[in-house]
RODO-2510 file (C-alpha; in nm, 4 decimals, decimal comma):
residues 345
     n   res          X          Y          Z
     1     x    10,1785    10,1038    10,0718
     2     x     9,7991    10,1199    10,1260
     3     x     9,7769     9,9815    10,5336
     4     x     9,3323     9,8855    10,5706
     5     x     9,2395    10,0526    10,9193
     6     x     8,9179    10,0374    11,1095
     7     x     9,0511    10,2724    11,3788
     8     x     8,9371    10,6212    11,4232
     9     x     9,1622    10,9011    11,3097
    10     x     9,1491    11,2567    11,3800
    11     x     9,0733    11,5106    11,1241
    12     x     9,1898    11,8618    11,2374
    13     x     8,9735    12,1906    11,1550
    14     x     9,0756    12,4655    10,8943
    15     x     8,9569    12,7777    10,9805
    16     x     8,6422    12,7945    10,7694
    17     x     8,5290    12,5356    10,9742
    18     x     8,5920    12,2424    10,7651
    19     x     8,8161    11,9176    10,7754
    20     x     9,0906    11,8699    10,6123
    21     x     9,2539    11,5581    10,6520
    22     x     9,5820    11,5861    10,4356
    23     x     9,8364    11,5702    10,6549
    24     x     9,7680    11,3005    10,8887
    25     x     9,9105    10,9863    11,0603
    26     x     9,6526    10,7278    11,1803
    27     x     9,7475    10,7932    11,5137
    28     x     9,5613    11,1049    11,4803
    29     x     9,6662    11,4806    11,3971
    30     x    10,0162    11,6509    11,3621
    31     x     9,9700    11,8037    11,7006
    32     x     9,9120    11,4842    11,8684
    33     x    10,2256    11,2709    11,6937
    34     x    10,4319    11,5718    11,8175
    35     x    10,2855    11,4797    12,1608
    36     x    10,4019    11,1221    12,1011
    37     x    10,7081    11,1528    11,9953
    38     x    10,8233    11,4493    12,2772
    39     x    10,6640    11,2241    12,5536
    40     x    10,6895    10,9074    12,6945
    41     x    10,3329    10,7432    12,6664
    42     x    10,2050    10,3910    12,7706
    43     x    10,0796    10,1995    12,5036
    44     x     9,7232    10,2068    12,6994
    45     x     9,7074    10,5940    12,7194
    46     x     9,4996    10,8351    12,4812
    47     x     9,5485    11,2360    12,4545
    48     x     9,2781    11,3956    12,2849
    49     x     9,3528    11,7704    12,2003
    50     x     9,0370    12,0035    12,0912
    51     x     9,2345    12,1450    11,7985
    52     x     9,2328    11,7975    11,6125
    53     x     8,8968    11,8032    11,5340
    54     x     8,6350    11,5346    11,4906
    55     x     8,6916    11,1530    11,4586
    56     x     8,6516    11,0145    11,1627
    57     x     8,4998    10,6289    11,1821
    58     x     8,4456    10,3567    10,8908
    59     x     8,6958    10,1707    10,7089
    60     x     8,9390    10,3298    10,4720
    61     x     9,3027    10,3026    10,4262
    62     x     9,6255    10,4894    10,4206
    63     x     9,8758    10,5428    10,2430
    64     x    10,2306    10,4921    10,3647
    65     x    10,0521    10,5612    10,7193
    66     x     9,8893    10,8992    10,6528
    67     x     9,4844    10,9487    10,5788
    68     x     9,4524    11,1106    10,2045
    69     x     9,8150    11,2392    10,1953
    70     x     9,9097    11,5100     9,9271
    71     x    10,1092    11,3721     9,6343
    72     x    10,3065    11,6476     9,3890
    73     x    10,3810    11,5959     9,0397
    74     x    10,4619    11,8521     8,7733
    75     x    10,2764    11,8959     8,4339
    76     x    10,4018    11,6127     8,2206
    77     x    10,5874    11,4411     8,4443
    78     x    10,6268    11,0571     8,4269
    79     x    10,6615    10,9156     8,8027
    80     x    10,7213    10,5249     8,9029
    81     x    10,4820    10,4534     9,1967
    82     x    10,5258    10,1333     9,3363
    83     x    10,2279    10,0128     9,5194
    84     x    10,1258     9,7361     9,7443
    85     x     9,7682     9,6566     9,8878
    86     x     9,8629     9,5657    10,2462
    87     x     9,5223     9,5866    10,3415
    88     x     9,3978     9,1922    10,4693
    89     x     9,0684     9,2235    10,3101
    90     x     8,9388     9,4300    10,0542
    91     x     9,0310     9,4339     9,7275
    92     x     9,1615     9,8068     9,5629
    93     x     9,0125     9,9664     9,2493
    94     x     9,2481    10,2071     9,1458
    95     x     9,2287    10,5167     8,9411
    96     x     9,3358    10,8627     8,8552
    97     x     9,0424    11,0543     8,6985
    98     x     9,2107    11,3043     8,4745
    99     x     9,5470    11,1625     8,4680
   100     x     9,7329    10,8727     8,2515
   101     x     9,8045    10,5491     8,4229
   102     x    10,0418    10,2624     8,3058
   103     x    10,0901     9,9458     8,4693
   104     x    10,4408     9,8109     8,4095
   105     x    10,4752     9,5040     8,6557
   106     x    10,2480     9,3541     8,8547
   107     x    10,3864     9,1404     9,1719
   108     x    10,7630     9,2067     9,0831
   109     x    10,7455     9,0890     8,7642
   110     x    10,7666     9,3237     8,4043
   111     x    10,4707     9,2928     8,1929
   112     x    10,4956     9,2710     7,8004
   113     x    10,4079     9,5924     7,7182
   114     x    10,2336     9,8716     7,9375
   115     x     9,9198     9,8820     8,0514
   116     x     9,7023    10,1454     8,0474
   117     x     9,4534    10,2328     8,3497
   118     x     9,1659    10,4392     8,3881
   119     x     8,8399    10,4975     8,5591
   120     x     8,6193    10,2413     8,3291
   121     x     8,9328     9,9667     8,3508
   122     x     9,0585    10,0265     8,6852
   123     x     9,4130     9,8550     8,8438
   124     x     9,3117     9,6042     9,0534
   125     x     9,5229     9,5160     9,3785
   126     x     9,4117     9,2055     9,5933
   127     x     9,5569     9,1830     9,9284
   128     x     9,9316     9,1332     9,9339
   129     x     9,9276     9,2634     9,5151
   130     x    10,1445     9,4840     9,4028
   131     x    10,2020     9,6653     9,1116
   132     x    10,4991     9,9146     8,9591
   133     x    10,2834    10,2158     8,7708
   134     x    10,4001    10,5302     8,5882
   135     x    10,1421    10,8421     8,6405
   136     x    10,1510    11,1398     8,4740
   137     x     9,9371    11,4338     8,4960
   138     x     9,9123    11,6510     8,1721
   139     x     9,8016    11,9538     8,2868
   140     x     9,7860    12,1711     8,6549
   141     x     9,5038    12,0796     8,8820
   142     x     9,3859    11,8955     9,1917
   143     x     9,3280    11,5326     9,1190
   144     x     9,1692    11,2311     9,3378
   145     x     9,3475    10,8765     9,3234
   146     x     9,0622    10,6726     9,3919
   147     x     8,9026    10,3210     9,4594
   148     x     8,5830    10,2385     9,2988
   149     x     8,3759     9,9725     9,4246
   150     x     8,2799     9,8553     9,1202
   151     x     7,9770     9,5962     9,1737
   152     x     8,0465     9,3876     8,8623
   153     x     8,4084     9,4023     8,7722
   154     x     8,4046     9,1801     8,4551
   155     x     8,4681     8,8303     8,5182
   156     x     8,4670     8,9148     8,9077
   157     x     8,1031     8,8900     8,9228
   158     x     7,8563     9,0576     9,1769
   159     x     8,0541     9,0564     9,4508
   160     x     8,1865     9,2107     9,7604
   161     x     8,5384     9,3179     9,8946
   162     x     8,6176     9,6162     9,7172
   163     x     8,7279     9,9315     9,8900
   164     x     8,5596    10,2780     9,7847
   165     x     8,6654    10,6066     9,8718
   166     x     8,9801    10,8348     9,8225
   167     x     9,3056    10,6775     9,8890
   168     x     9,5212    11,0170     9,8221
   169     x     9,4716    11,3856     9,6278
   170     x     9,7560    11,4617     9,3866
   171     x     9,8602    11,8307     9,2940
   172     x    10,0221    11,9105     8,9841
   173     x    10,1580    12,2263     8,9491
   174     x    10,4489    12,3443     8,8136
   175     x    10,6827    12,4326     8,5000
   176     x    10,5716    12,1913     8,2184
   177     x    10,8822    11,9235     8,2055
   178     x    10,8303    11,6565     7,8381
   179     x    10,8862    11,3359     7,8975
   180     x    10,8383    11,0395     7,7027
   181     x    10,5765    10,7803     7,7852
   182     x    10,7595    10,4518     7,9092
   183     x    10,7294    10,1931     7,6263
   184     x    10,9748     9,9527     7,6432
   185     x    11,0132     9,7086     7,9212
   186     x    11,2627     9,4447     8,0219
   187     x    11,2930     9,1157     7,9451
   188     x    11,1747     8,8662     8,2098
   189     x    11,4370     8,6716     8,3710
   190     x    11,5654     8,3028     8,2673
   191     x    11,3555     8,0935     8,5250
   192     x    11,0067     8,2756     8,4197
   193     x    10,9859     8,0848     8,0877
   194     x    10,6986     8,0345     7,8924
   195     x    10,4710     7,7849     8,0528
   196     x    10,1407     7,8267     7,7602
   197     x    10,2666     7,6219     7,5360
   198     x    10,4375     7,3059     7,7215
   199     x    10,3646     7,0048     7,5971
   200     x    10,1214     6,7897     7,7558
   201     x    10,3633     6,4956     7,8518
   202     x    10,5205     6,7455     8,1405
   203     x    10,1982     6,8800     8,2522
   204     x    10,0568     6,7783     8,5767
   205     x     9,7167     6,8714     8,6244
   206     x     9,5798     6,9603     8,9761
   207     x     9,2026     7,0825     9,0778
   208     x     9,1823     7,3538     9,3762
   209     x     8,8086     7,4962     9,5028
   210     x     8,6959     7,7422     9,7458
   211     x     8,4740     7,5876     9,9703
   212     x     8,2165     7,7591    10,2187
   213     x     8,2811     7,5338    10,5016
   214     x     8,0249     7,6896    10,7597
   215     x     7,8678     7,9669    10,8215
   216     x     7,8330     8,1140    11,1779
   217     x     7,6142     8,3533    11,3470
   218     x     7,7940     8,6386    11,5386
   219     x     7,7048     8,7035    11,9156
   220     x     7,4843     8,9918    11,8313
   221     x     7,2801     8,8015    11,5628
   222     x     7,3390     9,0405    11,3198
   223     x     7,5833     8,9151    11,0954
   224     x     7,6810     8,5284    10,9159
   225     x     8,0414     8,4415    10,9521
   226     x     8,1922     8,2237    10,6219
   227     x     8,4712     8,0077    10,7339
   228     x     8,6263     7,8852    10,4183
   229     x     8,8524     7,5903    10,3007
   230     x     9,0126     7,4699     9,9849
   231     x     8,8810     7,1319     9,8354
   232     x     8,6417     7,0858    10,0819
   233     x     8,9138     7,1173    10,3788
   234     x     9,0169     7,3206    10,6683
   235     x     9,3592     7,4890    10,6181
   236     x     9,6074     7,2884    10,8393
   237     x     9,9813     7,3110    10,8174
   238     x    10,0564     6,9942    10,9287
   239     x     9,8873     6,8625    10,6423
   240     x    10,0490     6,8212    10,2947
   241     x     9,7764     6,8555    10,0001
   242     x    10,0524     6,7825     9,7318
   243     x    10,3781     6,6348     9,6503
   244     x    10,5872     6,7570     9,3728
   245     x    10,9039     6,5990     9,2185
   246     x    11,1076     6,9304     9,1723
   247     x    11,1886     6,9050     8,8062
   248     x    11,3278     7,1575     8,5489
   249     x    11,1256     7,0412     8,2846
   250     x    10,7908     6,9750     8,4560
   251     x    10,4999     7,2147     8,4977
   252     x    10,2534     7,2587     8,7505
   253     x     9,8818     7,3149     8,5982
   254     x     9,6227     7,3838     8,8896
   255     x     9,2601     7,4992     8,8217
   256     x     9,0979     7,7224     9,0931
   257     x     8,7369     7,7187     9,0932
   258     x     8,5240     7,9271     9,2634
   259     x     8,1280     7,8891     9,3656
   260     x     7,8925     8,0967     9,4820
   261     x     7,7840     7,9974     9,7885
   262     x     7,4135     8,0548     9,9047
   263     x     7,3600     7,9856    10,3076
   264     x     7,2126     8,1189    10,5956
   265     x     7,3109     8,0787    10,9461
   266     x     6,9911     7,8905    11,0437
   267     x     7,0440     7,5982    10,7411
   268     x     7,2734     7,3308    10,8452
   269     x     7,3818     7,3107    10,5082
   270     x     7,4846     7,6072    10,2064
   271     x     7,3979     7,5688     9,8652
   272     x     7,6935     7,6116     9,5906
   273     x     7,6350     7,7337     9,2537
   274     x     7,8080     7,8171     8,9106
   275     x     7,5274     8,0321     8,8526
   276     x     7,5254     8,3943     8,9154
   277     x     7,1506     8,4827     8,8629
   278     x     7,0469     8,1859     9,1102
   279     x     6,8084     8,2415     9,3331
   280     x     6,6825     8,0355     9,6527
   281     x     6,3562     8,1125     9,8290
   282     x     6,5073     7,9424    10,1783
   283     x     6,8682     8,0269    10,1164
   284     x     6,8379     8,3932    10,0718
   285     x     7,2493     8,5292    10,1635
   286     x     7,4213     8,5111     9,8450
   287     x     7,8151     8,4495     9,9726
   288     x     7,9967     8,5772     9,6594
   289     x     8,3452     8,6919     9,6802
   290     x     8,6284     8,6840     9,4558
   291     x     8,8988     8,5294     9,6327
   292     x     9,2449     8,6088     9,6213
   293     x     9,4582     8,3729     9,5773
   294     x     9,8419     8,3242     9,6284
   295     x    10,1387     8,0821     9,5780
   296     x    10,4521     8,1838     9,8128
   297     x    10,7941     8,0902     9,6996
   298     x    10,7055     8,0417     9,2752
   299     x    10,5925     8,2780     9,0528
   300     x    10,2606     8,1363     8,8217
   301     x    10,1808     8,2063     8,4768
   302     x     9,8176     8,2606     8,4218
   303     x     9,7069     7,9724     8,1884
   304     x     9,3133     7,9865     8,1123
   305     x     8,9728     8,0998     8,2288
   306     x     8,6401     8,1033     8,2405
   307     x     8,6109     8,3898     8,0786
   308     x     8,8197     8,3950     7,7746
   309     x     9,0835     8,6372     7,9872
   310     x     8,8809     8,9227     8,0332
   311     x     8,9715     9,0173     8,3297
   312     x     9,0506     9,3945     8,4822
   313     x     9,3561     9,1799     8,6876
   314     x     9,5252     8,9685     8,4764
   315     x     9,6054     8,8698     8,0962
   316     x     9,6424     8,5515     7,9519
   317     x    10,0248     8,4869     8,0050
   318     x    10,0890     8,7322     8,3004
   319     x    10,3275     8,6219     8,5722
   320     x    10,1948     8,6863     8,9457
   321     x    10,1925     8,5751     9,2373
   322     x     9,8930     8,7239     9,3904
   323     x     9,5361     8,7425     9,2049
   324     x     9,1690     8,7539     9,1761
   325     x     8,9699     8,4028     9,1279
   326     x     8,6885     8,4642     8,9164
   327     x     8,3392     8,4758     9,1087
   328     x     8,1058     8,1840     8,9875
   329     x     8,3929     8,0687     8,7696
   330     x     8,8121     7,9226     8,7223
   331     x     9,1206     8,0326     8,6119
   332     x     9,3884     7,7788     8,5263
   333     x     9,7671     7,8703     8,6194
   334     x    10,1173     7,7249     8,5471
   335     x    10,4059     7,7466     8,7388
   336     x    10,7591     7,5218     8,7001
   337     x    10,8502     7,3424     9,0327
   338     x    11,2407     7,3994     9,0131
   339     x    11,5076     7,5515     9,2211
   340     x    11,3077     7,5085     9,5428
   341     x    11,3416     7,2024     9,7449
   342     x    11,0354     7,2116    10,0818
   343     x    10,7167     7,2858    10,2177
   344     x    10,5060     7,5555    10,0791
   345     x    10,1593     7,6656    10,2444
***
């Protein structure tokens, strides 16, 4: 689990006079969760001990709770990491320089084959993604498992949102163990049938946008605030967008597009564009983020998009229910609206 913080840790001191931040809680240093958990501490208190070290500031994130924890593998060996991106915000970028990465399901669901990873075609995991890997390491060493914040991901776009820095250092060591590469996977359930080709008679198409509502200058004037909606709207969960006659033979088809947005704080209005190298003498604060977007309750089948399914997220014909919109672009999804009878937000 990779948990986005914007707290300050603790980074204790080795004796050459360096950090080293391996073992550590975001509550701070070993010495002080000993404190913690030996005393009885109001939430409102701080301890600071001199052995922890320095604070570290910025945003980063941990993983399962610790700051750049040591993960162990042997030579050859094939491990099943199953990750989620419980960060709020940023988007992850992952890779293992050095090592082999397969993806194997993304969001709960089996892909068709594996899929390899690496540094040039990096996993990505939007907030509340996950994805079931295999890593192996072939030979001894000290490896980073990284995000890269890649400026132009494909069909993300220039954009922002993307987490950079190391997530986690994995030692291999060890007797060599062989193991065979995972190759086959298992068959998707019953209820995830194939949505591409459905005929056209059981389609229902539906049009979704993200829309820069307003944009709002903080208290210390030094940064523009984008409140968004969908469609042109505010969310608001009294309000229903969309009925659906739950059917086992109909499909869903919805097409999220999503502008660029070019505002500043002193306009009363943005500009929205389709065009990435646009350019605006007034409006000079390019908005452009790669939403993620997700369905609770169904699983969707990635349909179409923009840009012929090159993406570093997603295939044509993947099953998710988390994703990346393309910047200055659409995907199209499908999804069957059966065995659920309610309100979805």
């Amino acid at each position: 689990v990779f948990n986005y913080t914007q707290s300050n840790i603790n980074c204790p001191l080795a004796p050459d006079g360096r950090s080293h931040c391996h073992d550590l809680d975001g509550a701070g240093s070993i010495l002080t969760l000993r404190k913690f958990s030996q005393d009885t501490m109001p939430l409102d208190e701080q301890v600071e001990e001199e052995a922890a070290g320095s604070p570290i500031s910025g945003v980063y994130f941990l993983v399962n709770g610790q700051y750049q924890p040591v993960l162990t593998l042997k030579p050859g060996e094939w491990q099943r990491w199953r990750t989620l991106n419980a960060g709020h915000q940023s988007t992850l970028s992952l890779a293992l320089d050095g090592c082999q990465i397969l993806v194997i399901a993304m969001d709960g669901v089996y892909l068709r084959t594996p899929r390899p990873k690496n540094t040039l075609r990096p996993l990505v995991l939007p907030p509340g993604s996950r994805a079931d890997i295999a890593v192996m390491c072939p030979g001894p060493g000290s490896f980073l498992f990284t995000s890269q914040e890649n400026p132009d991901l494909l069909n993300f776009g220039q954009m922002t949102g993307f987490n950079s820095g190391v997530l986690a250092l994995v030692e291999v060591s060890g007797d060599p163990v062989t193991m065979e590469m995972p190759t086959d996977l298992p068959a998707l359930p019953g209820y995830l049938r194939d949505l591409t080709g459905a005929p056209a008679s059981s389609v229902s198409t539906f049009p979704l946008r993200w829309d820069l509502l307003q944009v709002i200058n903080n208290t210390a004037g030094l940064t523009d605030v984008p409140i968004y909606g969908i469609s042109g709207k505010a969310f608001n969960m009294s309000h229903v967008d969309r009925c659906i006659v739950r059917s086992d033979t109909a499909v869903e088809e919805w097409t999220i597009t999503n502008p660029i947005w070019i505002c500043n704080a002193s306009q009363p209005n943005c500009l929205s564009t389709m065009d990435r190298n646009f350019t605006s003498p007034t409006y000079k604060a390019h908005v452009s983020l790669s939403h993620g977007f997700h369905l609770h309750t169904f699983k969707f089948q990635v349909f179409n998009d923009s840009n012929a399914g090159k993406s570093l997220d997603y295939e044509i014909g993947d099953w998710r229910d988390t994703m990346m919109s393309v910047t200055a672009g659409w995907v199209s999804i499908r999804w069957a609206p059966s065995l659920f009878t309610g309100t979805i937000p």
